[in-house]
Structure formats: structure tokens, C-alpha cells
N, C-alpha and C positions, 0 to 999 in steps of 0.2 A: 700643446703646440698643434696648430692646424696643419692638416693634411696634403699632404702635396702629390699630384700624380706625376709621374718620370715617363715624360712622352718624345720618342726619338722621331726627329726629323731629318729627311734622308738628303745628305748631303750632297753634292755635285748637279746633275742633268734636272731631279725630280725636284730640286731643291726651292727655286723660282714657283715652278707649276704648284707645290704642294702650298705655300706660302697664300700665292694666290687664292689658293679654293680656301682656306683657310680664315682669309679674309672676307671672300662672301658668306662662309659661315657664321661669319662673327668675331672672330676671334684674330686681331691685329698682332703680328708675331715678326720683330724685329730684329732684323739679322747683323751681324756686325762682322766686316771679315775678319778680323783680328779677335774674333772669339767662336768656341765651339758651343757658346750657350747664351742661345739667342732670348730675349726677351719677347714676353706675351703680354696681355693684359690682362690676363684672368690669372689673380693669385692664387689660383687651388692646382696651376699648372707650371711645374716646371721644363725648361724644353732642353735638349741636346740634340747636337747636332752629328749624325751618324753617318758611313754608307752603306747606301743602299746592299750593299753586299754581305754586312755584318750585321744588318741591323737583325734579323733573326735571331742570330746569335747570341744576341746582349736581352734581346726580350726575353728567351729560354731561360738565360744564366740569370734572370730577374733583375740584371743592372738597369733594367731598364722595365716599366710597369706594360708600356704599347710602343707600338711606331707603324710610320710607314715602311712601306718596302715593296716589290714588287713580286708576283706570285713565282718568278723565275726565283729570284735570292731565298724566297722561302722552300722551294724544290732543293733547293743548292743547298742548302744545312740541310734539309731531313735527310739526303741522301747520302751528308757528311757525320751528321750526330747520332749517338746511341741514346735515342728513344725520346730526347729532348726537343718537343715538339710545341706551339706556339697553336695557339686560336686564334681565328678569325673572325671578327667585329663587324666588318664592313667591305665589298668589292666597290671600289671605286676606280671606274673606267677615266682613267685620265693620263698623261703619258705628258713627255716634257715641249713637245709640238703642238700636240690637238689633246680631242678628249675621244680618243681612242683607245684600240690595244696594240700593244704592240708583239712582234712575231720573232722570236728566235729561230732562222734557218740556217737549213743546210746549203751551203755556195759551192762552187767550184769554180775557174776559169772558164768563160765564153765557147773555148776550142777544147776542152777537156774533153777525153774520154767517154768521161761520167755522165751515167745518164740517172742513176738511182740510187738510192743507199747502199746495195748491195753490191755494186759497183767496187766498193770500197774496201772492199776485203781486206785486211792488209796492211792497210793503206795508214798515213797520219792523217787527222783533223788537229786541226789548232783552233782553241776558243777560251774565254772566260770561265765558261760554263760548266765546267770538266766534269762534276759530278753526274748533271743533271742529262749530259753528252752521252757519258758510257752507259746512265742507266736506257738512254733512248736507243741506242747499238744496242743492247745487250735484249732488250726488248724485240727485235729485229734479227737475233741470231747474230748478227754480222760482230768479226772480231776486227776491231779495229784501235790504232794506237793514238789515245787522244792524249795533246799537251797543251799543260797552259801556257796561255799567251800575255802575257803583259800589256797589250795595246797595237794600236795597228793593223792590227789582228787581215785586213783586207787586203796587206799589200803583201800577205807570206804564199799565199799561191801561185806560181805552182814550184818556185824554189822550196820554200821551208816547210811547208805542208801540201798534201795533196786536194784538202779543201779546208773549211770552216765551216762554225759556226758561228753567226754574230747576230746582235739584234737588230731592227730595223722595225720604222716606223714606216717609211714609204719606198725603202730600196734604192731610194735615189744615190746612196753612198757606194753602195755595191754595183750598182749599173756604170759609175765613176770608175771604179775598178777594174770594170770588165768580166763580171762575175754574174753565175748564173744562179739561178733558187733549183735546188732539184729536192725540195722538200723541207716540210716546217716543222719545225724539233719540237717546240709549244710555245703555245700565243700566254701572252701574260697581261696584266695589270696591276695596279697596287692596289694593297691591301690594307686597312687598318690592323695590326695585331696586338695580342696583348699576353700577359704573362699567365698562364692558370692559375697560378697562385696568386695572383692579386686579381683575378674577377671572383675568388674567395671573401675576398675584402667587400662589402656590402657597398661602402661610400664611392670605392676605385672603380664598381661594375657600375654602378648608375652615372658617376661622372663618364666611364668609356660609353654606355649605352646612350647619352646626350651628346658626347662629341660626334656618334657616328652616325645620331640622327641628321642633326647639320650639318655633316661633311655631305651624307647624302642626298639632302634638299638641296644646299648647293649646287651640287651636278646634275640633279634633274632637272634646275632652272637655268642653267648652261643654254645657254643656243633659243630658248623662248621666251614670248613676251606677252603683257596683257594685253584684251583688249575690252574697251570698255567705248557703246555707244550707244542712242537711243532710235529706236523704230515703232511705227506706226503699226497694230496688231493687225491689221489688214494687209501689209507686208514682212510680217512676220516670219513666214513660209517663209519666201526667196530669201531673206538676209541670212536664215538658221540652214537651209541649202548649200549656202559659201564657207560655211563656219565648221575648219575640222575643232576640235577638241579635244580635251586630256581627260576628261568625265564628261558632261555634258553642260552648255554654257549655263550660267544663270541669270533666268528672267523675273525681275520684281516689275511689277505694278508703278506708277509714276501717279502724279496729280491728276494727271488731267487721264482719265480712263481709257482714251484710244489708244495712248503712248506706253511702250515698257522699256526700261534698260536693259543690257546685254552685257553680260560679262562672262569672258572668256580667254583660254590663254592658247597661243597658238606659236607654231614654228617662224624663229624670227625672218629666216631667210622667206619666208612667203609672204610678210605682210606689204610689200611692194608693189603685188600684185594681186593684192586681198583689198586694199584698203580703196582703192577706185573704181574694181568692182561691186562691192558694199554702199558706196556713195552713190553710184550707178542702181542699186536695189533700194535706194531710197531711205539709207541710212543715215542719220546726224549724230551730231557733236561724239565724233569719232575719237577718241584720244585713244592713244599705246604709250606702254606704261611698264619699264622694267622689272627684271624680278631679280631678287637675292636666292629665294629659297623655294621650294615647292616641295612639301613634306607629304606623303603620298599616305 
């Protein structure tokens, strides 16, 4: 029987964004609401569909061989399990907005008190986070009575707790609230993880160590694009003056001896104002030309 690897994909927020990258990878992964086991197109992979919150859990317990999850959910089991601890494959900066990180802080009300952790003496926080909360207090000296929240978490200040912590991509939901940052508990991202015992497995390490080549091409090629045009070597100079780079561009030789190509890959948001300066330095047949992958 062929080999199947057990790779968890994390359900709810990350759920869209991870699919996506997934598919610039290569790897077309089809979700079905009415199931928790999405189909792929690579049959040496089987997928389920996990949260983000457990999915640590299930990679430790080997129900599961890897998964996504975010470096917060993986703080949140070690500081919950005895000794059952998961590896890391790949940091892939990407979040269910942007391709970011995103920040777990500490909030209070606008008109609060509060001006600092230690502020809080006492005090309650309310969060998701619980574990990863008290080891941050507890790191700080300060004694403080964290509980979890089941959701909403923004609207418990300053009736049901004296602050939070929640996550945030841009704080626009807390600024909504009326709530203040007076410190960042820790910044996260997801992770590829995987099971130690199955990067034992010789077939399961080299299929993880290929998936997270591609995941990570993927997101290097996020946000840029080629460029590819021809110039005359006597305007060489000026056109390689405009041209930032990811290594350095490359120039082959053409037919005709005065002329060479350029090829290069550059920040998409700049090509707008790259590309009529260049034509301006007497560059031709300019084409831009998207990227899947950029494998470093």
C-alpha cells in the first residue's frame, strides 16, 4: 500500500489564506463545507481539516504526521503538555489579511488606569491565550488572575476584566472598542509542523522537506514580479542603476552584439514607476511577467 502523509490544515480564519498559498505551491486543495477532509491533488497526501488551536496537539499525539498553525497555538500546548513537543519545518509569514505577523497584546480601556503590565497587580485579564498569558506575567513577576474567554473577548473591559489579551493584525478591532495596546505578549506566525516520529520515516521527511520548499517559494514570490527587457550596452549603466534586485539581474549576449537582455525580478508595487523610467533610459521590449515561486 502506498504511503500517505496526514497533513492538518487549520480551520476557520487561516483556513482561505493557507489554501491559497498552497495553491501557488502547487498543490490544488479542495474544501467542502460539509466535510472536515478536504481533498488535494497529490495522492501521497492526505488532508484534515483542524483548529488552529489543536492542531499542535494532534501533530504531538501523531494523529496527525504535520500541519499548519500559528507560533501562538504552538506556545499554547508546550506551556500546556508534558514534554510533547512538535518541530518545525518551515516559518511562513502569512496571516488571514496580509502576509504578515501578527501580534498578540495586551489592551485595556482608553480611560483606564493602566498604564503597564505591572499596573495589573491583581488584576483579571481575559484571553484565548491562557497559557501562554500567565507564562508572559509570570515572566514579569506580576500576579495576575487570567480567564478564558470564549470569544468577544474586546467587549469584557472594564465590566468582566480589567484588560485582555487578543490578537490583532492591524488593531483596527480594538481601536473599535476603545481599547488601548500598553504592550505585546508575542508576535506570531504559522508554522509548518510536524510529528518527530514521522520525520523518522525517511519517505514522510523528504515529502515534509518538499512541501516546505514550496510553501516557502510561494511566499517569497508574494508581492513580486519579473522583469524582462532588452538594452543597448552603451546604456547599460543607466538601465542597471534603476534596477533594484533579489541577487543580481541577468544579462545574456543577443544577436546582434550591441544589444543584451535583462532579466530581473523586482518589488511589484514599484514597477509603475520603474517601468517609464527604464523606457526613459532607453530600454525596449519591456515585458513583466508574474511569479509562482522563487526558491532562494
Amino acid at each position: 500500500m502506498a504511503q500517505r502523509l496526514k497533513l492538518g490544515i487549520p480551520k476557520g480564519s487561516l483556513q482561505e489564506a493557507t489554501i491559497q498559498l498552497f495553491a501557488r505551491a502547487g498543490f490544488n486543495i479542495y474544501a467542502s463545507p460539509r466535510s472536515y477532509f478536504p481533498s488535494i491533488d497529490d495522492p501521497e497526501i492526505e488532508c484534515m481539516l483542524i483548529r488552529a488551536q489543536e492542531m499542535a496537539r494532534y501533530v504531538a499525539d501523531g494523529v496527525l504526521d504535520a500541519g499548519l498553525t500559528g507560533l501562538d497555538w504552538i506556545a499554547e500546548h508546550e506551556a500546556a503538555s508534558n514534554g510533547q513537543t512538535v518541530v518545525s519545518l518551515a516559518d511562513l509569514v502569512y496571516a488571514k489579511q496580509s502576509f504578515g505577523k501578527v501580534r498578540w497584546v495586551l489592551a485595556v480601556p482608553e480611560d483606564s488606569r493602566y498604564q503597564s503590565p505591572r499596573d495589573l497587580e491583581g488584576r483579571t485579564v481575559a484571553t484565548e491565550l491562557v497559557r501562554a498569558t500567565q507564562a508572559y506575567f509570570a515572566r514579569l513577576g506580576v500576579t495576575v488572575n487570567v480567564e478564558f474567554s470564549w470569544g468577544a473577548t474586546e467587549v469584557k473591559p472594564p465590566v468582566l476584566a480589567d484588560a485582555i489579551v487578543e490578537v490583532t493584525e492591524t488593531g483596527s478591532s480594538l481601536r473599535a472598542n476603545r481599547l488601548r495596546i500598553i504592550d505585546t505578549v508575542l508576535e506570531s506566525n504559522t508554522r509548518l509542523i510536524a510529528n518527530a516520529r514521522a520525520l523518522e520515516d525517511g519517505w514522510k521527511r523528504t515529502k515534509l522537506e518538499n512541501i516546505a520548499l514550496l510553501l516557502k517559494a510561494a511566499i517569497e514570490a508574494h508581492g513580486r514580479v519579473g522583469i524582462m527587457l532588452n538594452v543597448r550596452r552603451a546604456d547599460l549603466d543607466g538601465v542597471l542603476a534603476l534596477l533594484p534586485a533579489l541577487q543580481r539581474p541577468t544579462i545574456s549576449p543577443l544577436s546582434d552584439g550591441e544589444w543584451v537582455a535583462l532579466n530581473t525580478i523586482i518589488e511589484e508595487r514599484t514597477v509603475r514607476d520603474l517601468i517609464p523610467r527604464l523606457k526613459a533610459a532607453h530600454a525596449q521590449g519591456i515585458v513583466e511577467y508574474p511569479l509562482n515561486k522563487i526558491v532562494l
